[in-house]
C-alpha positions as CSV (number, residue, x, y, z in Angstrom):
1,X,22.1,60.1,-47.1
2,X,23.9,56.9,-48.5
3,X,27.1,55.7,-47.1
4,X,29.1,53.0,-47.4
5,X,31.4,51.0,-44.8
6,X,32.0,47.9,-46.7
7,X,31.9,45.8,-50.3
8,X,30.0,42.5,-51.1
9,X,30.1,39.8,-48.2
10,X,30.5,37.2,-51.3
11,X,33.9,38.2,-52.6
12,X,36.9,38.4,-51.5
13,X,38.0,41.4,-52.3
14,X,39.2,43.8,-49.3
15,X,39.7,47.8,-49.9
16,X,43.2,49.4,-47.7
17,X,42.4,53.1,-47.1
18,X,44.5,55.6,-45.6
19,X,43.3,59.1,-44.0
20,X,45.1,62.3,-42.8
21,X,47.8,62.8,-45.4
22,X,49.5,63.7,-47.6
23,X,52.2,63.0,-44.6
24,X,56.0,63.4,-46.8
25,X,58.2,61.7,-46.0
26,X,56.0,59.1,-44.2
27,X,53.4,59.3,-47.3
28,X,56.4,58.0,-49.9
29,X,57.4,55.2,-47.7
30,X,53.8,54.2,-48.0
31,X,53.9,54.3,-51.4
32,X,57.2,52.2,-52.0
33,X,55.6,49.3,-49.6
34,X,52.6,49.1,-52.0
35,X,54.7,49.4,-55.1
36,X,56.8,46.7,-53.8
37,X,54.0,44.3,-52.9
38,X,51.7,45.1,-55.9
39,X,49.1,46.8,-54.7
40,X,46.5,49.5,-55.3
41,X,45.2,51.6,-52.2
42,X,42.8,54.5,-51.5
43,X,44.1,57.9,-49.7
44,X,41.6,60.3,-48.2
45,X,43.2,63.7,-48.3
46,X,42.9,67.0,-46.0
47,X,43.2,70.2,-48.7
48,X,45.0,71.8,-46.2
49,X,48.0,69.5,-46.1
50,X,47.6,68.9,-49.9
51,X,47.8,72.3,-50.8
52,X,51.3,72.1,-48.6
53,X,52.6,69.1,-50.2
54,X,50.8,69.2,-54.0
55,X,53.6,66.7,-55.3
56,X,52.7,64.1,-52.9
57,X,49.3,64.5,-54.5
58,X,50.8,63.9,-57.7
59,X,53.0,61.0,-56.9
60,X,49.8,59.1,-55.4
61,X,48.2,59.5,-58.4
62,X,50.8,58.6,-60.8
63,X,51.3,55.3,-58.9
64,X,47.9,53.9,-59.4
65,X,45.9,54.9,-56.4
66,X,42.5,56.4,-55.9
67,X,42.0,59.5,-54.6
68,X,39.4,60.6,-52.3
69,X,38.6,63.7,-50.4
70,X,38.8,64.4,-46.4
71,X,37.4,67.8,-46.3
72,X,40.1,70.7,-45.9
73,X,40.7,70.5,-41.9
74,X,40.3,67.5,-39.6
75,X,39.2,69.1,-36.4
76,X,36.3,67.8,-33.6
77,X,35.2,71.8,-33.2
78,X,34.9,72.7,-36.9
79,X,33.1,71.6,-39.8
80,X,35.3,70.6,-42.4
81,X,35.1,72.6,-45.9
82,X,34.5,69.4,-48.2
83,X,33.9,71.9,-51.0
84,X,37.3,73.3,-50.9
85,X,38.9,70.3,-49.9
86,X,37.7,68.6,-53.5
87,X,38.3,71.9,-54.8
88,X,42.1,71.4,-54.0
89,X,42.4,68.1,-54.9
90,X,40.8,68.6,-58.5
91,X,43.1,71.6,-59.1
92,X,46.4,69.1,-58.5
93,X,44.9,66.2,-60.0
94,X,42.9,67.1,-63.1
95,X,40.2,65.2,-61.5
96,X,37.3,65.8,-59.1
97,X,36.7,63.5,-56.3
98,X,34.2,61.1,-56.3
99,X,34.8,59.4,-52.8
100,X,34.6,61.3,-49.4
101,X,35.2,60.6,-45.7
102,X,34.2,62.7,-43.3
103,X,36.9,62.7,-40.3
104,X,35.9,60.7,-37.4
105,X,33.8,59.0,-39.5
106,X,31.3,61.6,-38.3
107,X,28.3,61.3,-40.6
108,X,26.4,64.5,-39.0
109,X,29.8,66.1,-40.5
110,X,28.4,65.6,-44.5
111,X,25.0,66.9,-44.0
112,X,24.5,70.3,-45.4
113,X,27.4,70.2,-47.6
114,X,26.7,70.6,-51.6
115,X,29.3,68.0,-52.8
116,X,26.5,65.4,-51.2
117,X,23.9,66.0,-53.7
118,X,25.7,65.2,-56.7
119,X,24.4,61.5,-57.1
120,X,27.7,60.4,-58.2
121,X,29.7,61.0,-55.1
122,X,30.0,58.1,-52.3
123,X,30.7,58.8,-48.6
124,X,32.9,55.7,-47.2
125,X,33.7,55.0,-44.0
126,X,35.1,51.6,-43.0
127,X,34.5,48.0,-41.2
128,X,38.0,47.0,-39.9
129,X,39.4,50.0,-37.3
130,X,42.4,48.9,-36.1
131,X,43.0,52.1,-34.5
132,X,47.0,52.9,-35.0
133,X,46.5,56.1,-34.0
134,X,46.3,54.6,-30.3
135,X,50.3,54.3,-31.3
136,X,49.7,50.2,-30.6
137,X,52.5,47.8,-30.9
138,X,52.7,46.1,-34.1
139,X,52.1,42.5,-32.9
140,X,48.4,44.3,-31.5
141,X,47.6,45.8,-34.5
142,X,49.0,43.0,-36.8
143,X,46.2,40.2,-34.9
144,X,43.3,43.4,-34.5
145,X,43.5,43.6,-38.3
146,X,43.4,39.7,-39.2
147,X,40.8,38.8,-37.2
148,X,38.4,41.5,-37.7
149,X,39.2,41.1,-41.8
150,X,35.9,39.9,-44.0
151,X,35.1,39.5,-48.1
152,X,34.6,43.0,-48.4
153,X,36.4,44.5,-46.0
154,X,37.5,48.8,-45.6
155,X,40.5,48.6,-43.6
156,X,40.7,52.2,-41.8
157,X,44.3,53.0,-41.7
158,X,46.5,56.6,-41.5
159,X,49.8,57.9,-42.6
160,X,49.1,61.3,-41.1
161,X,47.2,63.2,-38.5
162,X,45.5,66.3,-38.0
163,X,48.1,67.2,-35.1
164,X,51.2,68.7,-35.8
165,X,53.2,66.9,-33.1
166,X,52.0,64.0,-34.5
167,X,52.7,63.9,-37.8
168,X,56.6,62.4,-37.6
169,X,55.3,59.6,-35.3
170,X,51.7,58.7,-36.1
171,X,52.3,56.1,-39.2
172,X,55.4,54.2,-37.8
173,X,53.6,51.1,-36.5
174,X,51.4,51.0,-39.4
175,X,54.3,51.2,-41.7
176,X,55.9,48.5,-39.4
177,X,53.1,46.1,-39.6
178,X,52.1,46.7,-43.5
179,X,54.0,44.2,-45.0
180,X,53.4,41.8,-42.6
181,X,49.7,42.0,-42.8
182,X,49.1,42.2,-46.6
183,X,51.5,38.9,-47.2
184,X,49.1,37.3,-44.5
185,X,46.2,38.4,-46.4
186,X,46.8,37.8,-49.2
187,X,47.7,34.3,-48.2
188,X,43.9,34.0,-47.1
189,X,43.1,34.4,-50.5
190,X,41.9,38.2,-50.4
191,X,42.4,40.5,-53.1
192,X,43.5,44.4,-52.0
193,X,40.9,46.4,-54.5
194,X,40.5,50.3,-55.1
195,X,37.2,51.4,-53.9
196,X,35.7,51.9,-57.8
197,X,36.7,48.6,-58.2
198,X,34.6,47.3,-55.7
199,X,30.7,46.5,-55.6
200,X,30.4,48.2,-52.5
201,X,27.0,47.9,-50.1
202,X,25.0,51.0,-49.9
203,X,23.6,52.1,-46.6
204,X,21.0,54.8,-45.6
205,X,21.8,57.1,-42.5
C-alpha cells in the first residue's frame, strides 16, 4: 500500500487540508477566509454529512478546491465505507475521487477496500498535526503550526467532526487562527498548493 504524508522537501510548496465536513455554516466561513486570502485548499469529506449538506459539496467545488474522500462514517468501532463515501461524492460532483484519508489517519482502515486498487487513487495523510480538535487556544495552535511547517508540508486541519455535539464548536479556533497563520506563511515564502498540484513523496506501508 502507497501513502503519502508530505510533498518534495525541495520546494516550497505547503498543502492545507481539512477533514470531517461538510460542517454549514462553519464550512462557508472556511471558504470566505480562503477566497479572501487567495487560496486553494483540499477538503476530505464524510458521505454521510455530504449526502446531508450536497450544496456545500457544490460550493467547495465551484470555488476552486480539491475534493477528496473520508469514507462515509468517521467512527473508532466501524470501518468506514470508502466505496460509498466516493460514491456520494461523485454523484454531487460529476467527479470521482482521486484522494482519500482514512479517519485517524488509520492506515489498517484502507486495507481490503476496492477503491485501493485502482492505481490512480492516493491515500494522504499529513506531516504538520496541530491537533485543534484538542479545542487549543489560538496563540497554541498558531506557534504548533509555524514551527512544525516544512517545503512540502500537509497541514491536518478540521472544520467538522464526527460528533454531533461537536460540530458548532470544533472549527472556531481554527477559523480564529487561519488568517493569522497563512499571512505568516506566506511571508516565509511558502506557497498553499492543492494536493494534484503537488509532487508528493510516495511511501510504502
Amino acid at each position: 500500500m502507497i501513502y503519502y504524508s508530505y510533498g518534495d522537501r525541495a520546494i516550497p510548496e505547503i498543502a492545507l487540508t481539512f477533514d470531517d465536513g461538510p460542517n454549514p455554516p462553519f464550512t462557508y466561513y472556511l471558504l470566505d477566509i480562503l477566497d479572501d486570502l487567495g487560496i486553494r485548499a483540499n477538503f476530505f469529506l464524510l458521505g454521510y454529512l455530504a449526502q446531508k449538506y450536497p450544496q456545500a459539496v457544490i460550493e467547495i467545488r465551484d470555488r476552486g478546491h480539491l475534493i477528496g474522500a473520508h469514507g462515509y462514517i468517521h467512527h473508532r468501532k466501524e470501518r468506514p465505507d470508502f466505496v460509498l463515501g466516493a460514491r456520494i461524492l461523485q454523484d454531487i460532483t460529476g467527479k470521482r475521487p482521486k484522494f482519500y484519508r482514512p479517519p485517524y489517519g488509520n492506515l489498517k482502515l484502507c486495507q481490503g477496500s476496492p477503491v485501493f486498487s485502482q492505481k490512480d487513487n492516493k491515500i494522504i495523510l499529513w506531516d504538520v498535526d496541530p491537533q485543534d480538535w484538542k479545542f487549543l487556544s489560538v496563540d497554541i495552535l498558531y506557534q504548533k503550526i509555524k514551527k512544525a511547517v516544512r517545503n512540502g508540508s500537509i497541514i491536518d486541519l478540521h472544520d467538522g467532526s464526527q460528533h454531533y455535539e461537536e460540530r458548532g464548536v470544533r472549527p472556531f479556533y481554527m477559523l480564529e487562527v487561519l488568517p493569522r497563520i497563512i499571512q505568516e506563511l506566506h511571508s516565509q515564502g511558502f506557497i498553499f498548493k492543492r494536493l494534484d498540484e503537488m509532487k508528493l513523496v510516495p511511501l510504502k506501508f
